[in-house]
C-alpha positions as a Markdown table, in Angstrom:
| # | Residue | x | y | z |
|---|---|---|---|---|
| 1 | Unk | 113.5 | 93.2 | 84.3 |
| 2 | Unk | 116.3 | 92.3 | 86.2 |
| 3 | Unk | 118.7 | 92.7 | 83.7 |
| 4 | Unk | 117.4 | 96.0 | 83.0 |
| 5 | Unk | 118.1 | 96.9 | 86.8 |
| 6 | Unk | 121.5 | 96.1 | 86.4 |
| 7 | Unk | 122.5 | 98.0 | 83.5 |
| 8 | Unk | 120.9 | 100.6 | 85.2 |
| 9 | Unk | 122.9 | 100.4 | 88.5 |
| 10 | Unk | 126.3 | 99.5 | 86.1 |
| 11 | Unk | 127.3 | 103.1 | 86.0 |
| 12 | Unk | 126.5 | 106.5 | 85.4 |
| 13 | Unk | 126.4 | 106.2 | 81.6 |
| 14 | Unk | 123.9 | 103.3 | 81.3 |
| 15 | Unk | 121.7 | 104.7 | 83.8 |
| 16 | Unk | 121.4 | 108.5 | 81.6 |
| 17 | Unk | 120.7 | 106.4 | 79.0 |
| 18 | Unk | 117.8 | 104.4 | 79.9 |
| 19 | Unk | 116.5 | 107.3 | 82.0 |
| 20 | Unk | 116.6 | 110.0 | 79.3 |
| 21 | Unk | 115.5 | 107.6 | 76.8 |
| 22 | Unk | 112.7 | 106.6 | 78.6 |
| 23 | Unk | 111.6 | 110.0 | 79.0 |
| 24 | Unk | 112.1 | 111.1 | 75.3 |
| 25 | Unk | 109.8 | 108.0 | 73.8 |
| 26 | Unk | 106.3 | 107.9 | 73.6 |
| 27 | Unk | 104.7 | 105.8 | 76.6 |
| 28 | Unk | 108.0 | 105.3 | 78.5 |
| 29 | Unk | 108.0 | 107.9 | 80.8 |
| 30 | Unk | 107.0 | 105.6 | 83.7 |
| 31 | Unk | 110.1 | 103.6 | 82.6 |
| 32 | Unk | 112.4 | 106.7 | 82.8 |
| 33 | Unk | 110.7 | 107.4 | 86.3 |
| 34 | Unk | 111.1 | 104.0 | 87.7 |
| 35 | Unk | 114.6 | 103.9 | 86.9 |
| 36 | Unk | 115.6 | 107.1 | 88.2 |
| 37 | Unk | 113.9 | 106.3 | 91.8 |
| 38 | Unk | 115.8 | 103.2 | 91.4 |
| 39 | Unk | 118.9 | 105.2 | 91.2 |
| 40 | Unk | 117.8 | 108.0 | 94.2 |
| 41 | Unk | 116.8 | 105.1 | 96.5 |
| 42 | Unk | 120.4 | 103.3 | 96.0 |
| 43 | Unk | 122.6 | 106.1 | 95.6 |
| 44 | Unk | 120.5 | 109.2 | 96.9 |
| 45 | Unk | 119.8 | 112.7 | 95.4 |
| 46 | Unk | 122.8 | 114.0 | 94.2 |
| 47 | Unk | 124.2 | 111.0 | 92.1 |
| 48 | Unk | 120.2 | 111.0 | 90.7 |
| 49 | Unk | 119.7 | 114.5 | 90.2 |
| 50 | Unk | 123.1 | 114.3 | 88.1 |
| 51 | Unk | 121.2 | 111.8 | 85.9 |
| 52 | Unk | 117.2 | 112.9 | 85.8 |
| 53 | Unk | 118.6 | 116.7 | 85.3 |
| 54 | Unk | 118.7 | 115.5 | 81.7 |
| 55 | Unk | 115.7 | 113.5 | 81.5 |
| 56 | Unk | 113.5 | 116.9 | 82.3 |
| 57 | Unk | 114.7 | 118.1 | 78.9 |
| 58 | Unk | 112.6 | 115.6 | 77.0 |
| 59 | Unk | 110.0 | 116.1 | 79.4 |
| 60 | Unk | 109.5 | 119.7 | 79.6 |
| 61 | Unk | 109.6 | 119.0 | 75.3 |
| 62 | Unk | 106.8 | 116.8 | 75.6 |
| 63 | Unk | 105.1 | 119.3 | 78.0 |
| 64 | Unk | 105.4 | 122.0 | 75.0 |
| 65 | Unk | 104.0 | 119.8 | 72.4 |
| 66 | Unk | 100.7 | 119.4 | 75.2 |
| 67 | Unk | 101.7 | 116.3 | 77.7 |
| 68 | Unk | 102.6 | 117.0 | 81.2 |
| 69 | Unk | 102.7 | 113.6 | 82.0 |
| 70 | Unk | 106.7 | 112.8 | 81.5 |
| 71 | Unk | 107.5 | 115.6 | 84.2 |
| 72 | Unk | 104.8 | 115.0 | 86.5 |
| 73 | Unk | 105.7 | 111.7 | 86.9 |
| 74 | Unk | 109.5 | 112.0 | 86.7 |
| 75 | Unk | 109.2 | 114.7 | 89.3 |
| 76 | Unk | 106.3 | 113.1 | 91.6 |
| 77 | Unk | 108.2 | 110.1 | 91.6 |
| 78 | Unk | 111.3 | 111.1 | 92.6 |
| 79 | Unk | 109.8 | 112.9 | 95.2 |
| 80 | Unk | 108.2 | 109.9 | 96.9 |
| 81 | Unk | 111.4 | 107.6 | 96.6 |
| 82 | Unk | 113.5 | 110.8 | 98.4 |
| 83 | Unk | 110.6 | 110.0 | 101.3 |
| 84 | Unk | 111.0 | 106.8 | 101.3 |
| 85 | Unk | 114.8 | 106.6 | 101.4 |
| 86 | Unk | 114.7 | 108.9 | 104.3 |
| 87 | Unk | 111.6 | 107.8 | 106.0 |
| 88 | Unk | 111.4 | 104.2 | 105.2 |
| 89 | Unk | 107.8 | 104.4 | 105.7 |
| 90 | Unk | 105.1 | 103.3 | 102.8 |
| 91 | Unk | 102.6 | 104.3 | 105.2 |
| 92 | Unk | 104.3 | 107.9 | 104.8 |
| 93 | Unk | 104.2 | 107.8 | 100.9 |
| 94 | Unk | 101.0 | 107.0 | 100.4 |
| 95 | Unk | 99.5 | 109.9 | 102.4 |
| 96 | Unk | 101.6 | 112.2 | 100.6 |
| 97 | Unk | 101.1 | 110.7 | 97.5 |
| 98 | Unk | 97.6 | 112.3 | 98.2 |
| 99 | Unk | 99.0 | 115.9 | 98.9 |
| 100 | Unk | 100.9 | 115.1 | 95.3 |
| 101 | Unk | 97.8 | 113.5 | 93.7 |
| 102 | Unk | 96.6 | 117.7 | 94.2 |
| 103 | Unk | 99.8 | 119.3 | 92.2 |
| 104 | Unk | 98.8 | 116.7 | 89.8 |
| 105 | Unk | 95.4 | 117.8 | 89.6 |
| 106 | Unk | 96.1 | 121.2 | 89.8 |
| 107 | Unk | 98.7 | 121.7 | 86.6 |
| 108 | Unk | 95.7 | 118.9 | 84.7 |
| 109 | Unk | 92.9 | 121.5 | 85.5 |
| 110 | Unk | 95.0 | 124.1 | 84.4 |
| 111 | Unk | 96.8 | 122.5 | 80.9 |
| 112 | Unk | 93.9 | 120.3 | 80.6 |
| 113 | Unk | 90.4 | 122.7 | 81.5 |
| 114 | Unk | 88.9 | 123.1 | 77.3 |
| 115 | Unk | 88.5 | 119.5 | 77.0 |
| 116 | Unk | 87.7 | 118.8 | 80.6 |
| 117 | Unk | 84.8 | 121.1 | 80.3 |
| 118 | Unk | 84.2 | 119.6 | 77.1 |
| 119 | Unk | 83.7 | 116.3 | 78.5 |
| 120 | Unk | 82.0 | 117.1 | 81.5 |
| 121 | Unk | 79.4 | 119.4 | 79.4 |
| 122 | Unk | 78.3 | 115.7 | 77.5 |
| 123 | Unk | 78.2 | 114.0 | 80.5 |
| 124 | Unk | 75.8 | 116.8 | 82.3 |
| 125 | Unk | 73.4 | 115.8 | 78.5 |
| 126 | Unk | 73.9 | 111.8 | 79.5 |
| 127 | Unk | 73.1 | 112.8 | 83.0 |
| 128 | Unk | 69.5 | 112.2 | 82.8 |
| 129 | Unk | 69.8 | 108.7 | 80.7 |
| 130 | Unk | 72.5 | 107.7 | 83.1 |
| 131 | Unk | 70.6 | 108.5 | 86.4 |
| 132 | Unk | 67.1 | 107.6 | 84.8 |
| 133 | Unk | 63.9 | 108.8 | 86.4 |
| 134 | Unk | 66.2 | 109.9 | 90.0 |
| 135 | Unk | 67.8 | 112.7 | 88.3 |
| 136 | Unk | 64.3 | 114.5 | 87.4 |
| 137 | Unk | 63.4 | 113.6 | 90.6 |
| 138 | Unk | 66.1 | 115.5 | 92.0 |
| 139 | Unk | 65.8 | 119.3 | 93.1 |
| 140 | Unk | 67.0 | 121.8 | 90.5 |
| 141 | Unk | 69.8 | 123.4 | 93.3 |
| 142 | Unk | 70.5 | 119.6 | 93.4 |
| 143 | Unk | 71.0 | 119.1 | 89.8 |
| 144 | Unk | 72.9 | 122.2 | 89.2 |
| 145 | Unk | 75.2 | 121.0 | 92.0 |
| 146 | Unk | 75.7 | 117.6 | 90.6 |
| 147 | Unk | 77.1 | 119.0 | 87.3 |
| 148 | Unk | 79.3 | 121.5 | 88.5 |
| 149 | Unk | 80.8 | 118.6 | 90.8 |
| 150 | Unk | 81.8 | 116.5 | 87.1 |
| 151 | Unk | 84.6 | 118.9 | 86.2 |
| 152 | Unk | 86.3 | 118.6 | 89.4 |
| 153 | Unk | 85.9 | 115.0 | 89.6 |
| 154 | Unk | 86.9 | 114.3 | 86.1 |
| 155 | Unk | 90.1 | 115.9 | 87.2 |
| 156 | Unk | 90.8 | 114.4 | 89.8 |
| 157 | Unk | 90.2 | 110.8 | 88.1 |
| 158 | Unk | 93.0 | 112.0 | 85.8 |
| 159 | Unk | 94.8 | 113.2 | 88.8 |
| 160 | Unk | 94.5 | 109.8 | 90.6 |
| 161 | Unk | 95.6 | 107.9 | 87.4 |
| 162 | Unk | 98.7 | 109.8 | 87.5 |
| 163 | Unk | 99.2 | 109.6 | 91.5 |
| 164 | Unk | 98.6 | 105.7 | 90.5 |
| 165 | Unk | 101.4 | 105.3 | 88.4 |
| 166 | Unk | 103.6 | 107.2 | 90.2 |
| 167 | Unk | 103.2 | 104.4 | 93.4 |
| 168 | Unk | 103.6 | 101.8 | 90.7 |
| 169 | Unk | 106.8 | 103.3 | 89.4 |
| 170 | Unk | 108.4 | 103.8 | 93.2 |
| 171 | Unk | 107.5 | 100.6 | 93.9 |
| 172 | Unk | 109.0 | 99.2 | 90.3 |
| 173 | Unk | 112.2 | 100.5 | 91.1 |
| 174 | Unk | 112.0 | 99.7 | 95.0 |
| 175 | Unk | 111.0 | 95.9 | 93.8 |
| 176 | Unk | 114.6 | 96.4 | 91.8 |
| 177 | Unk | 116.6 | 98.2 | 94.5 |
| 178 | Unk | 115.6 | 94.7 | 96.4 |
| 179 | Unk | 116.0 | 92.0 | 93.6 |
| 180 | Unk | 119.7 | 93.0 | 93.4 |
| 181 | Unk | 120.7 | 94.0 | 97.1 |
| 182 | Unk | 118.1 | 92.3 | 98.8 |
| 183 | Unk | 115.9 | 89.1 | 97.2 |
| 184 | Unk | 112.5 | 88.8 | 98.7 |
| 185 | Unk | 112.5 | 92.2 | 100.8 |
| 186 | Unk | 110.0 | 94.3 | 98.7 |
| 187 | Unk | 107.5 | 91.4 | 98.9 |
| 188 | Unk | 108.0 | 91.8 | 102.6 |
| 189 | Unk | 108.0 | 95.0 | 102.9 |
| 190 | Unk | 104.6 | 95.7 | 100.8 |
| 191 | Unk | 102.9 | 92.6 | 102.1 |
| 192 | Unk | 103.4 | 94.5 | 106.1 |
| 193 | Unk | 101.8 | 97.8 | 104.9 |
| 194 | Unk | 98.9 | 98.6 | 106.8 |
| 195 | Unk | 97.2 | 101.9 | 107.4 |
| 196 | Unk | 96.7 | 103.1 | 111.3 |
| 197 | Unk | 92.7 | 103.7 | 112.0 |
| 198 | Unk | 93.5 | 107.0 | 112.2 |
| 199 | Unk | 94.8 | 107.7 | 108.6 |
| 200 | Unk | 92.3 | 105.1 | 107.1 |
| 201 | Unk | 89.2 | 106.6 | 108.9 |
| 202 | Unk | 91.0 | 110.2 | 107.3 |
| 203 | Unk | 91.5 | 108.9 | 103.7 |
| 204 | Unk | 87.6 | 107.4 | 104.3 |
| 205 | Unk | 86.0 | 111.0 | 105.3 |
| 206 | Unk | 88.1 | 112.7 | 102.5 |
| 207 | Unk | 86.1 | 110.4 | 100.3 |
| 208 | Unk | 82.8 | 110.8 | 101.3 |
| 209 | Unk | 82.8 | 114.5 | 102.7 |
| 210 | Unk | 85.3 | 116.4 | 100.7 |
| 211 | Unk | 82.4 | 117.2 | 98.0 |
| 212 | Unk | 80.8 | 118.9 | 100.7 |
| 213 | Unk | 83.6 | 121.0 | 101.0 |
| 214 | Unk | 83.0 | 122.8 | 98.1 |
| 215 | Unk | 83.4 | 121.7 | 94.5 |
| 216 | Unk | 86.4 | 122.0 | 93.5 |
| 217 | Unk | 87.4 | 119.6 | 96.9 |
| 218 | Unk | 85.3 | 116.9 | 95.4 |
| 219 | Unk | 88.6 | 116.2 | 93.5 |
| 220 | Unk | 89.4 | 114.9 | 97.0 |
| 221 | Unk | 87.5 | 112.0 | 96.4 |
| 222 | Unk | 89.9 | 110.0 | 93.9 |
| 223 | Unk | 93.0 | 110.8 | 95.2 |
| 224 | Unk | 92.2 | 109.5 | 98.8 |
| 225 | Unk | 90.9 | 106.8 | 97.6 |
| 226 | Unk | 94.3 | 105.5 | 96.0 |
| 227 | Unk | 96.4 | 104.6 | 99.3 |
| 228 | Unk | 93.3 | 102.7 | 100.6 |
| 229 | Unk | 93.6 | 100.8 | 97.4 |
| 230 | Unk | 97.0 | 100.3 | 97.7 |
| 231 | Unk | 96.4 | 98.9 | 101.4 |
| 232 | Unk | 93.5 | 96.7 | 100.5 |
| 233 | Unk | 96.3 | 95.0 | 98.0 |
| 234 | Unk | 98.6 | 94.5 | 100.3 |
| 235 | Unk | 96.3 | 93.2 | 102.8 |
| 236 | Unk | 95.3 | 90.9 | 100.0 |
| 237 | Unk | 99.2 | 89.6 | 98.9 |
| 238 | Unk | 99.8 | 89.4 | 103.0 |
| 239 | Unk | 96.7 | 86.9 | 103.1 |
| 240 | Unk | 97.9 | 84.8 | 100.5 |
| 241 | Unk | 101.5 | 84.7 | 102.1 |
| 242 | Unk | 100.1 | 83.4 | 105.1 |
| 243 | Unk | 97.9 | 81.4 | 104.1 |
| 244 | Unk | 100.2 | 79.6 | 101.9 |
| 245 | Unk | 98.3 | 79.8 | 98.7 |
| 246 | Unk | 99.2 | 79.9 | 95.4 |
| 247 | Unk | 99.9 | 82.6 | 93.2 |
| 248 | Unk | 97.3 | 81.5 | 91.4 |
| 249 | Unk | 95.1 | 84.1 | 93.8 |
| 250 | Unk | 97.2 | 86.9 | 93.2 |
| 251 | Unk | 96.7 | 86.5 | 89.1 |
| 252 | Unk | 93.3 | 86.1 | 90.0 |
| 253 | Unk | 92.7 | 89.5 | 91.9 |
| 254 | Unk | 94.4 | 91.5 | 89.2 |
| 255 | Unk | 92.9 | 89.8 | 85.9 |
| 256 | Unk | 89.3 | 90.4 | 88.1 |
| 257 | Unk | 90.5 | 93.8 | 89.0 |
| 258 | Unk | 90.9 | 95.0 | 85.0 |
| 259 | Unk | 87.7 | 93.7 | 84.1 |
| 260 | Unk | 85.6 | 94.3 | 86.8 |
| 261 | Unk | 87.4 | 97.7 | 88.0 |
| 262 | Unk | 83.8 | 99.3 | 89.6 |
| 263 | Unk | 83.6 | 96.3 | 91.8 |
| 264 | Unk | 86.6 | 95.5 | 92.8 |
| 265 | Unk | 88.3 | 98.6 | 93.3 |
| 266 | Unk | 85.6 | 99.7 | 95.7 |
| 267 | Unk | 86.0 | 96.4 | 98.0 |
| 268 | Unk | 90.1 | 97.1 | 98.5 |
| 269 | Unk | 89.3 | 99.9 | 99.3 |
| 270 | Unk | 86.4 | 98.8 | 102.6 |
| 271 | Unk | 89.0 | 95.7 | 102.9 |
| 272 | Unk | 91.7 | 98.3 | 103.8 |
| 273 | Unk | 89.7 | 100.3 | 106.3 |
| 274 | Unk | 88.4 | 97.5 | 107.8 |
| 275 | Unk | 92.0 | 95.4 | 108.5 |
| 276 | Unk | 93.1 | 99.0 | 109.9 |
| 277 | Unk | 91.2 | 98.4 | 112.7 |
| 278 | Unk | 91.2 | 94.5 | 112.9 |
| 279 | Unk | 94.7 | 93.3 | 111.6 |
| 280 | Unk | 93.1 | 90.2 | 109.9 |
| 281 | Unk | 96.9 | 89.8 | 108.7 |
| 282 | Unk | 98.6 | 89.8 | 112.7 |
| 283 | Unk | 95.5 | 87.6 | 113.6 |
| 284 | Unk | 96.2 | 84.7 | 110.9 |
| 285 | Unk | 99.8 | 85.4 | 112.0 |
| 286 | Unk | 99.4 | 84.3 | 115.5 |
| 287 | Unk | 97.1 | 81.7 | 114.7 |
| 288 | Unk | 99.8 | 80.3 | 112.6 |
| 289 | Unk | 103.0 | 80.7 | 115.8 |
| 290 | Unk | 104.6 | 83.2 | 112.7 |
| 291 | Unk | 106.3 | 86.1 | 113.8 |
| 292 | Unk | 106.0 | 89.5 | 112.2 |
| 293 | Unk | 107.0 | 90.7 | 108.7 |
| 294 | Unk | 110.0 | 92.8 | 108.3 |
| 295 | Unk | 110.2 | 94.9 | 105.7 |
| 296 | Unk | 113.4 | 96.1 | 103.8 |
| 297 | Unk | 115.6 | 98.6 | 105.6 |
């Protein structure tokens, strides 16, 4: 992956190349995306906008032929990195990674509604199987409620997958930006992040009352659940680096994170509100004499 960083950051040429060819083949646009905030966070906007201007042409291809993936990405990503290069705050991208977790969800509810609906019409028929004797037991207003919420949520789930792997991409190219100017400083940086109560407790009643809201806000519910995520990891890799422990962990979390996703996902998410307002990472610091984490600048 290195390697792949520096032909990227070799020139103007290389860097088109990988980022428009990413974007043209199947399954590669988070490739094209990565590299081109890779390019934005080292050299800033106008040297990448004179490269990803060309990648938008494949994109907005695929986008005819019926995937608006490529461009949501691309763009999304971009957008976070140009944050992050002027705020140098990932407590800053990953609140509006929630406010872009929406656009996402908006143009996927648009492009997207036929088999949306579609879907959510044979989950209302599993309903009853999946809910068993509860969902009979449940008032009809109640029932009628609980399907209209499926569309909504189904969209944001596809939402949140996208706001996902825009994160992952920003941080693939921000884990480059530091392997060749700066060994060691995105592990730093991302093992420091930590959500203010304020925030977490925000991203926490998004989650639980935005369905209240109305329906179409229940798509609320993924999308600010993804930067708690994202802070229960790093709470999780800052552990481990103060505590000394193997990597071992670290394979360990993820492997248990892909098979056991219901779980798992679900406890980063309480671990992330609950070291908001504890620090279990500055306590284990002190305890140890270590001083703070920096992050990369």
């Amino acid at each position: 992956m290195r390697a792949l960083a520096e032909l990227i950051m070799r020139g103007r040429m290389q860097a088109t190349l990988v980022v428009v060819g990413s974007a043209a083949l199947p399954l590669l646009f988070w490739l094209s995306a990565a590299a081109g905030s890779l390019v934005l966070l080292r050299r800033g906007l106008n040297d990448a906008l004179g490269i990803v201007v060309w990648a938008v042409l494949p994109a907005l291809a695929w986008w005819y032929f019926g995937d608006p993936r490529t461009l949501l990405v691309l763009l999304g990503t971009l957008g976070l990195a140009a944050l992050l290069r002027a705020s140098e705050s990932w407590t800053r991208v990953l609140l509006c990674s929630v406010a872009l977790g929406l656009v996402y969800g908006l143009v996927l509810g648009s492009a997207f509604r036929d088999p949306i609906d579609a879907v959510a019409a044979e989950l209302q028929k599993l309903m009853p199987q999946m809910l068993g004797g509860l969902h009979q037991q449940l008032p009809v207003e109640e029932q009628a409620r609980l399907d209209a919420l499926l569309a909504p949520v189904l969209t944001g789930l596809l939402a949140a997958l996208l706001q996902v792997v825009s994160l992952l991409c920003l941080m693939l190219g921000r884990y480059w930006q530091a392997a060749l100017y700066n060994p060691g400083g995105f592990g730093r940086e991302f093992r420091a992040l930590r959500l203010p109560p304020s925030l977490a407790m925000l991203l926490l009643a998004g989650m639980l009352l935005a369905p209240n809201l109305g329906i179409q806000a229940a798509m609320l519910t993924p999308l600010c659940s993804v930067p708690l995520a994202f802070a229960g990891l790093a709470l999780i890799h800052g552990l481990v680096a103060e505590g000394k422990l193997g990597k071992f962990w670290l394979v360990g979390l993820y492997v248990t994170l892909l098979l056991f996703m219901q779980l798992i996902y679900p406890l980063l998410v309480v671990f992330a509100v609950v070291d908001s307002l504890i620090d279990f990472r500055g306590r284990l610091a002190r305890k140890n004499g270590a001083g703070p984490a920096n992050g990369e600048g």
